[in-house]
C-alpha positions in Angstrom: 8.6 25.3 -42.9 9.7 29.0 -42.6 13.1 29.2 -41.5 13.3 31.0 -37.8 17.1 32.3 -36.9 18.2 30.6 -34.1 21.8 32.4 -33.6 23.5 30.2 -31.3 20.8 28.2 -30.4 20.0 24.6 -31.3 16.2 24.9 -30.4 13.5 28.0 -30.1 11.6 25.0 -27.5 12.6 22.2 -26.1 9.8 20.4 -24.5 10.6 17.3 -21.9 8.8 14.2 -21.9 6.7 13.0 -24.8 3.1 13.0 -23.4 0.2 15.0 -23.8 0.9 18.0 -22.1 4.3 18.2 -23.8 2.5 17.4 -27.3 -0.4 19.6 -26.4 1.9 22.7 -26.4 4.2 21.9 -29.1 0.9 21.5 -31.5 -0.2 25.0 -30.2 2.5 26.5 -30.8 3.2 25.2 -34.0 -0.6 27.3 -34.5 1.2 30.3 -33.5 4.4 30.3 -34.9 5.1 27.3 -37.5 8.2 28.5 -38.0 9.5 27.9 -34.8 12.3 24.9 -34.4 10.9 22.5 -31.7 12.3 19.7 -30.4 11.2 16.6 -27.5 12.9 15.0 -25.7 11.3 12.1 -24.7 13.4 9.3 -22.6 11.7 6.1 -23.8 11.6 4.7 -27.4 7.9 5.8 -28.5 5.6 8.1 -27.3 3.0 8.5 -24.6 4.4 5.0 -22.5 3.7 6.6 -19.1 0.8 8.2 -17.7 -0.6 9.5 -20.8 -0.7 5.9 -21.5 -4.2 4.3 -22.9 -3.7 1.6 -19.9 -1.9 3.9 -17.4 -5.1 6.1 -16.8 -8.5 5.7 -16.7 -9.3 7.9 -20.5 -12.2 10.0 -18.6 -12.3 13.4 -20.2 -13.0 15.1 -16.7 -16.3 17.4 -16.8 -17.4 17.1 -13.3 -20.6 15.2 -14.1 -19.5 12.6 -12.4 -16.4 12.5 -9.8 -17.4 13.3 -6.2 -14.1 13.7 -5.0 -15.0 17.1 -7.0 -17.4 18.2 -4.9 -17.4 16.9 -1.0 -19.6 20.1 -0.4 -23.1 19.2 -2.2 -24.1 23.0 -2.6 -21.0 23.9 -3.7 -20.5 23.0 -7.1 -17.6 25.8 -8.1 -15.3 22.9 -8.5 -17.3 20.9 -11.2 -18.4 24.1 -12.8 -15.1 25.1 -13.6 -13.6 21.4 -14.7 -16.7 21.7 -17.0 -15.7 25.0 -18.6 -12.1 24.1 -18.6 -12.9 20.2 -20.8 -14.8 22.6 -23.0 -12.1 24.5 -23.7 -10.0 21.3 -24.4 -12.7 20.0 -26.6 -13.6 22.8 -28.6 -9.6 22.9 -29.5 -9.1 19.3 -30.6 -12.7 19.7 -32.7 -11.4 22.3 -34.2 -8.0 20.4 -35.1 -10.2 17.4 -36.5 -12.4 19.7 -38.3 -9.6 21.2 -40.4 -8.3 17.7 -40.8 -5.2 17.7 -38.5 -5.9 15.5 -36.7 -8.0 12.0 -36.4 -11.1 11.9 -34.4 -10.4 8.7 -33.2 -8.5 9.4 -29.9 -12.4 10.4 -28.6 -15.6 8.3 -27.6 -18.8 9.6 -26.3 -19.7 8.0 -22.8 -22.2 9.0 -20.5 -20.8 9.8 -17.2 -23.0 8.0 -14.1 -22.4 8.0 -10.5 -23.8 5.4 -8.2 -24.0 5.6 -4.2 -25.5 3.0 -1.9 -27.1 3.9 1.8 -28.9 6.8 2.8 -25.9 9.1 4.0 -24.8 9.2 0.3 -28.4 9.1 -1.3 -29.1 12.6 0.4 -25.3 13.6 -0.5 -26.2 13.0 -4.6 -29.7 14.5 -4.5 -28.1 17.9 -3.3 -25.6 17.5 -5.8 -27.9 17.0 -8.4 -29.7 19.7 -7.3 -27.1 21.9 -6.6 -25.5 21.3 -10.4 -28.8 20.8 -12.7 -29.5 25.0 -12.6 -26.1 25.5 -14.3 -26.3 25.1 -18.5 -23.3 22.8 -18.5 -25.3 20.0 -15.9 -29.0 20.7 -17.6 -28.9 17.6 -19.2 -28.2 15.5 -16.2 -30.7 12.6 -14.4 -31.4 11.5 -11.1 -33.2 8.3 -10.1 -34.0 6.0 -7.0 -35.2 3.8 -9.1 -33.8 0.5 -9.6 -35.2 0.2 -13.1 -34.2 3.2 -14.7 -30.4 2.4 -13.2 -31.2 -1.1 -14.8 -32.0 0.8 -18.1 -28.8 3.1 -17.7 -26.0 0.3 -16.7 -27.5 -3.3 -16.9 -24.4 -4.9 -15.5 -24.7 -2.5 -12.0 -28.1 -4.3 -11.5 -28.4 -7.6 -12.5 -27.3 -10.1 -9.5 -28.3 -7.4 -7.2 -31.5 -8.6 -5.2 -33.9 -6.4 -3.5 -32.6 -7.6 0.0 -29.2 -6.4 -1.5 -26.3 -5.7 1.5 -26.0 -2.5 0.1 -29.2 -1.2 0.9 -31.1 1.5 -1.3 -29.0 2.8 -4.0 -29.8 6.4 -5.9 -27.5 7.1 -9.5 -27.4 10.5 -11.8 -26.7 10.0 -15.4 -25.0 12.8 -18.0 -25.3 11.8 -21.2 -22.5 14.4 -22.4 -19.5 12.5 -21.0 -16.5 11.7 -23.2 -13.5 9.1 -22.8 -10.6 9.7 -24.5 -7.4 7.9 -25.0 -4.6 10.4 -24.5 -2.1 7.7 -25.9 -3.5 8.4 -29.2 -4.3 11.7 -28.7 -0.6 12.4 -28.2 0.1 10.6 -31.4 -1.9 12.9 -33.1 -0.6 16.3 -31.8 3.0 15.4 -32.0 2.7 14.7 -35.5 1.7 18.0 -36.0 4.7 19.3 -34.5 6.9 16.9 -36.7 4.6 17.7 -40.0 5.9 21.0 -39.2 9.9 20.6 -38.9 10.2 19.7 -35.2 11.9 16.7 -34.3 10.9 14.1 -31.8 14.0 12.5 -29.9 13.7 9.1 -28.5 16.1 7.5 -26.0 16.6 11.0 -24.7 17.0 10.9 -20.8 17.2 14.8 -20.0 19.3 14.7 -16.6 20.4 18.5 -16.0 18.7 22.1 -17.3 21.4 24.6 -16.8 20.8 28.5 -17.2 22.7 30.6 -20.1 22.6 34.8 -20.4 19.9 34.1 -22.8 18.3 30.7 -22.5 19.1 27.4 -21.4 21.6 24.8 -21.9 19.4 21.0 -21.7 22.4 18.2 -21.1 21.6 14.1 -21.0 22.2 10.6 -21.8 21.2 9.8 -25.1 21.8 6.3 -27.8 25.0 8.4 -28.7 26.3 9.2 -25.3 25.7 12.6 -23.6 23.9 15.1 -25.5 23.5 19.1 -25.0 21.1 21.2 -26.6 21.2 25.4 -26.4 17.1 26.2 -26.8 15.7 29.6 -25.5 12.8 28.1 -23.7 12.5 25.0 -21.9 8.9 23.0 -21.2 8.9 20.0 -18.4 6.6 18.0 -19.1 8.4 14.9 -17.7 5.6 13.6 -15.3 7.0 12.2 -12.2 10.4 13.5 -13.2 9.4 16.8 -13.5 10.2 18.1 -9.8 13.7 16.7 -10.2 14.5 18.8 -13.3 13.0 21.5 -12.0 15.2 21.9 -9.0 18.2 21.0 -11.0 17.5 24.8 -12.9 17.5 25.8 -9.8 14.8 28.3 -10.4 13.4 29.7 -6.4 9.5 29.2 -7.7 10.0 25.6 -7.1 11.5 25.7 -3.8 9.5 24.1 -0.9 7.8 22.1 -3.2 7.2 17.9 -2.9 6.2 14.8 -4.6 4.5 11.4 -3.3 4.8 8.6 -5.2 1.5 6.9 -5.6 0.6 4.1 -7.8 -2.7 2.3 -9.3 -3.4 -1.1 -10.5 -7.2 -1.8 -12.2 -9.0 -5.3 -12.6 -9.6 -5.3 -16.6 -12.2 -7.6 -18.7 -11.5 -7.9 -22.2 -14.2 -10.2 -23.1 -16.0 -7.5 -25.8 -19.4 -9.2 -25.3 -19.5 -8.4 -21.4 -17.8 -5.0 -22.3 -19.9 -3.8 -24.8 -22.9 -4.2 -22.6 -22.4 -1.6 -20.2 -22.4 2.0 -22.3 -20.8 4.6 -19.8 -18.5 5.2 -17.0 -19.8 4.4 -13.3 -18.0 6.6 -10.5 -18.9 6.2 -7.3 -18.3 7.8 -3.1 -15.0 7.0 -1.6 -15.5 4.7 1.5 -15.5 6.6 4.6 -12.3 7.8 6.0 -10.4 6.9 2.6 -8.9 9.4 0.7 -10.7 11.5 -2.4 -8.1 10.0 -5.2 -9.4 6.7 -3.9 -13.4 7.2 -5.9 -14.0 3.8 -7.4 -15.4 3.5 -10.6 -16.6 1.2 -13.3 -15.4 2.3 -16.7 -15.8 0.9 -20.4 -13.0 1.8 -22.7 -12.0 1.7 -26.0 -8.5 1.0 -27.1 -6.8 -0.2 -30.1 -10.1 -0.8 -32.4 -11.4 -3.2 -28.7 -14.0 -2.9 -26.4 -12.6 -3.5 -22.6 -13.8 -3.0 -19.1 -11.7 -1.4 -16.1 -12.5 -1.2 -13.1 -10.3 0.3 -9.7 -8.1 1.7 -8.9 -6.3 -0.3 -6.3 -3.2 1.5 -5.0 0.3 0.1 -5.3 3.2 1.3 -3.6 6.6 1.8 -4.9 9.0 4.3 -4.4 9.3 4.8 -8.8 7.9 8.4 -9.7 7.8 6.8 -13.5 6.2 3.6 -14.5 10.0 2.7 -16.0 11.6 4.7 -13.6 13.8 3.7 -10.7 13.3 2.8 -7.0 15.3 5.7 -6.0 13.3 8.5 -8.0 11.3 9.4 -4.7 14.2 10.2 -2.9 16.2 12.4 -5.4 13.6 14.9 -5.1 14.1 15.6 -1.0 15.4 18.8 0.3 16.3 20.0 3.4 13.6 22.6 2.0 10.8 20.6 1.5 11.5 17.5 4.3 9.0 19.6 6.8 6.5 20.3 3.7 6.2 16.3 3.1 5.9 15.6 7.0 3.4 18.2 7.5 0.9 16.8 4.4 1.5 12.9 5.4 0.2 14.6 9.5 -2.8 16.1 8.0 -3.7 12.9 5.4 -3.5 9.9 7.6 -6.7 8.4 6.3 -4.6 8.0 3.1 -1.4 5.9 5.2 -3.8 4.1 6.5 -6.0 3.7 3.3 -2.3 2.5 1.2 -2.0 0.0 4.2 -5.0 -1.5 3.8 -5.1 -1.5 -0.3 -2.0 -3.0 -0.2 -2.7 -5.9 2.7 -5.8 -6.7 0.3 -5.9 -10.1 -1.4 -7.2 -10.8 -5.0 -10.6 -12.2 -2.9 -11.2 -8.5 -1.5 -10.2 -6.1 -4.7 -12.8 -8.7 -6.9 -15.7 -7.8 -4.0 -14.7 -4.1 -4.6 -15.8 -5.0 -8.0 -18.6 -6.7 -7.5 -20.3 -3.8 -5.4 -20.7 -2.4 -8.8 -21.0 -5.5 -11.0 -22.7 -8.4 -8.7 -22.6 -11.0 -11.3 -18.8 -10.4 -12.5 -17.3 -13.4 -13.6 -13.5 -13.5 -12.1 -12.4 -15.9 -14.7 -12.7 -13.1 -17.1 -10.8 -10.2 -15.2 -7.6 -9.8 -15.1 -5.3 -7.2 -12.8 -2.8 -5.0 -14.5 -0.2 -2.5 -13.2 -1.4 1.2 -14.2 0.3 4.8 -14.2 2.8 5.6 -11.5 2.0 9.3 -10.2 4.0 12.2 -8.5 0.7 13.7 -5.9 1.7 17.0 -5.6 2.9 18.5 -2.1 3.1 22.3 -1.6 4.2 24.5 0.7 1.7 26.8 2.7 1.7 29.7 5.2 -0.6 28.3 7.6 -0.2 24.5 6.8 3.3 24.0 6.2 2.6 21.5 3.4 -0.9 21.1 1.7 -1.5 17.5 -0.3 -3.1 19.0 -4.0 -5.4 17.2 -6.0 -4.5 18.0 -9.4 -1.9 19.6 -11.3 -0.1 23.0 -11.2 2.0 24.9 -13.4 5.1 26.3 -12.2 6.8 29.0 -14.1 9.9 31.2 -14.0 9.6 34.4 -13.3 11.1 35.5 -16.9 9.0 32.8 -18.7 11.9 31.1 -20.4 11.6 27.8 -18.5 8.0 25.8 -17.1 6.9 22.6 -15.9 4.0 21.3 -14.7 3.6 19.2 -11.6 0.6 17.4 -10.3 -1.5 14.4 -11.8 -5.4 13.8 -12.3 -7.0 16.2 -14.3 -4.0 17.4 -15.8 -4.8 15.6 -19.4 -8.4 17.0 -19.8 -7.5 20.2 -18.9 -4.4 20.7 -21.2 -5.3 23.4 -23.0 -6.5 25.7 -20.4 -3.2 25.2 -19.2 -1.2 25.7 -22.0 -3.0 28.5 -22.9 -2.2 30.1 -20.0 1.9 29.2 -20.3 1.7 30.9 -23.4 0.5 33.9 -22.8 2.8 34.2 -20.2 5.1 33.6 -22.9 3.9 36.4 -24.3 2.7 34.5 -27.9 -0.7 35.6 -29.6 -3.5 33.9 -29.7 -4.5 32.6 -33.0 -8.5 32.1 -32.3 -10.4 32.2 -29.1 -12.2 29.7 -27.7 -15.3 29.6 -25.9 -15.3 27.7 -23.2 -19.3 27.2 -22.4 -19.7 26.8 -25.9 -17.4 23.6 -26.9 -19.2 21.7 -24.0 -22.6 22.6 -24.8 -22.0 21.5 -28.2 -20.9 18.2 -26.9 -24.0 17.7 -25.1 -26.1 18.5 -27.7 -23.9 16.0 -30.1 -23.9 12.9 -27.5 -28.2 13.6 -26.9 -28.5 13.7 -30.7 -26.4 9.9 -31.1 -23.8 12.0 -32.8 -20.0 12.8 -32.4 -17.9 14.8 -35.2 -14.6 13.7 -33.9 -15.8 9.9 -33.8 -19.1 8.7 -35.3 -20.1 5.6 -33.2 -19.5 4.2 -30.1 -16.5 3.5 -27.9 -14.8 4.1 -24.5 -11.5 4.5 -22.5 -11.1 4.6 -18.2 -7.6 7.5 -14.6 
């Protein structure tokens, strides 16, 4: 590696937290600059143990073909249209990377996306949808049916046990055979040792607890194996997770002020039993129940993890006051402000459904989540399922004008305003749009861009790859699940 004077500093970037979004930058800018000295920080002893996690999410690379909670308006399909672009993006970068042999292919699955609705009230709803989306080049190959068969012939699992006096009445699906499933655990892998292939170091057992501001950088300060560490870097990334709020407010930097976390936390009923798994080839999403909350859209995922076929289905919400899988019961309440007290009561006012929805998950007994299930897969065995504790999220809270506090879906990057310190705060889609989002960071960092990416063009290609049986990044089948 080129050597890059530092003068006085021990880092050119430190980036927090060692999951994708933090490994997803470093590996870009290692593109741009491979002589820059990078280091993570990363507080547990290997990488990608929280939400970037193969078990901690659901591994859907997130197109729009088939989550709902996307779209509540069926003719307006801005939303989905731009996740789409945005995945292509992502996709067209890390074929690229596996292309030039940086990195395996094996992180990434093709999986056809399906949605399934039951009644006539969400029938109607997925017909506009379809119709709405099919006109656009990224949605051309999707597939609407009524018929029982053809869902038989998409997802035999969804069918079989279901009678024709079924209590779920008529049932309509769409199908996109371009759908991907990823597992960000090992895609994190991969990037980061691009970073380390390059002369950056990865730090384990680093706990960053303060970010202090310098005349011409930052000073990063935390408990390490050796005892409290300090580190002089001239930029600093966040990508910490549910921690990042905190460290953001400890820089003290006023683009953050106002802002809010809610802890929210998922558990999913898993089958490991590869002959059951490896009979259903997609992921099944379906409507949120009425008066439940959009991050609530049940679905019906198979995955691929570790060289195994699995099932997953949920997600069930959990309740804890942890903003980090291995965090502590008093993370939630490090992050309150007198500046940001109102924001949090004003979003919890205007989202009841979602109190009343945790209430309810979280009175549930194992006999209710398993007839959750079995909505989607009648003749699930429950000896064979098993429920496991997923990702612990920070739901993003923000402050607004006419509002007071506004509940986001999705994530958000916050930056300084002289672009030497960034986080990002937010969950679900975070991961599958990573590169949009880091591509943005950096050019606010003012760092050129090696090649430019087409963003209709890397999804398209997938499409065409998945009809055609085919996948450059990994040849065969496989899947992952949020």
């Amino acid at each position: 590696m080129a050597t890059h004077s530092t003068r006085g500093f021990d880092a050119d970037v430190v980036l927090i937290g060692g999951g994708i979004m933090s490994a997803t930058l470093g590996a870009m800018l290692i593109e741009r600059r491979p002589d820059l000295r990078i280091v993570v920080l990363e507080r547990a002893d290997a990488l990608a143990t929280e939400s970037s996690g193969p078990w901690n999410n659901a591994g859907t690379g997130h197109t729009g073909f088939c989550e709902l909670n996307y779209m509540p308006d069926p003719t307006d399909g801005a939303k989905p249209i731009a996740m789409a672009e945005q995945f292509g993006r992502t996709r067209a970068w890390w074929d690229g990377l596996v292309a030039s042999g940086r990195l395996d292919g094996e992180f990434l699955h093709p999986t056809p996306h399906l949605d399934l609705v039951f009644g006539e009230r969400d029938m109607s709803y997925l017909r506009q949808r379809y119709e709405t989306l099919r006109t656009h080049p990224a949605f051309a190959a999707m597939e609407y049916t009524e018929n029982p068969e053809t869902i038989r012939q998409w997802a035999p699992q969804v069918m079989e046990g279901r009678g024709s006096d079924s209590m779920w009445g008529r049932i309509a699906a769409t199908r996109h055979p371009g759908g991907t499933d990823v597992d960000f655990g090992a895609l994190t892998r991969g990037l980061t040792t691009i970073i380390t292939d390059a002369g950056g170091e990865v730090r384990f057992g680093h706990e960053v607890t303060r970010l202090r501001r310098t005349l011409a950088g930052w000073t990063v300060r935390g408990r390490g194996p050796g005892g409290r560490f300090e580190i002089r870097t001239r930029r600093v990334f966040v990508g910490a997770g549910g921690k990042a709020l905190r460290l953001l407010q400890s820089a003290r930097i006023p683009e953050v002020r106002g802002y809010a976390v809610l802890p929210v936390g998922a558990a999913f009923l898993r089958c490991s039993d590869p002959d059951v798994a490896r009979r259903l080839d997609g992921k099944v999403y379906g409507q949120a129940a009425i008066g439940a909350p959009p991050m609530s859209v049940p679905h019906l995922d198979r995955r691929y993890v570790d060289g195994a076929d699995h099932l997953m289905f949920g997600p069930y919400a959990t309740f804890s006051t942890k903003l980090l899988k291995r965090g502590s019961l008093v993370d939630f309440f490090t992050t309150l402000r007198p500046g940001n007290l109102h924001v949090i009561a004003a979003a919890m006012a205007q989202n009841l459904s979602l109190v009343r929805y945790l209430v309810a998950e979280l009175a549930a007994g194992k006999r209710k989540k398993f007839a959750q299930l079995q909505r989607y897969y009648p003749d699930a065995d429950p000896a064979q399922w098993e429920l496991i504790a997923a990702g612990q999220r920070a739901q993003l809270v923000t402050p607004d004008r006419r509002r007071v506090g506004v509940l986001q879906q999705g994530t958000e990057l916050v930056t300084a305003a002289d672009g030497t310190i960034a986080g990002l705060l937010g969950a679900s889609p975070g991961a599958s749009t990573a590169v949009p989002i880091m591509q943005d960071l950096l050019a606010h960092w003012g760092f050129d861009e090696v090649q430019e990416v087409a963003a209709a063009s890397g999804l398209a290609a997938n499409a065409a790859r998945t009809d055609a049986g085919t996948s450059p990044s990994a040849p065969g089948e496989g899947s992952i699940a949020v």
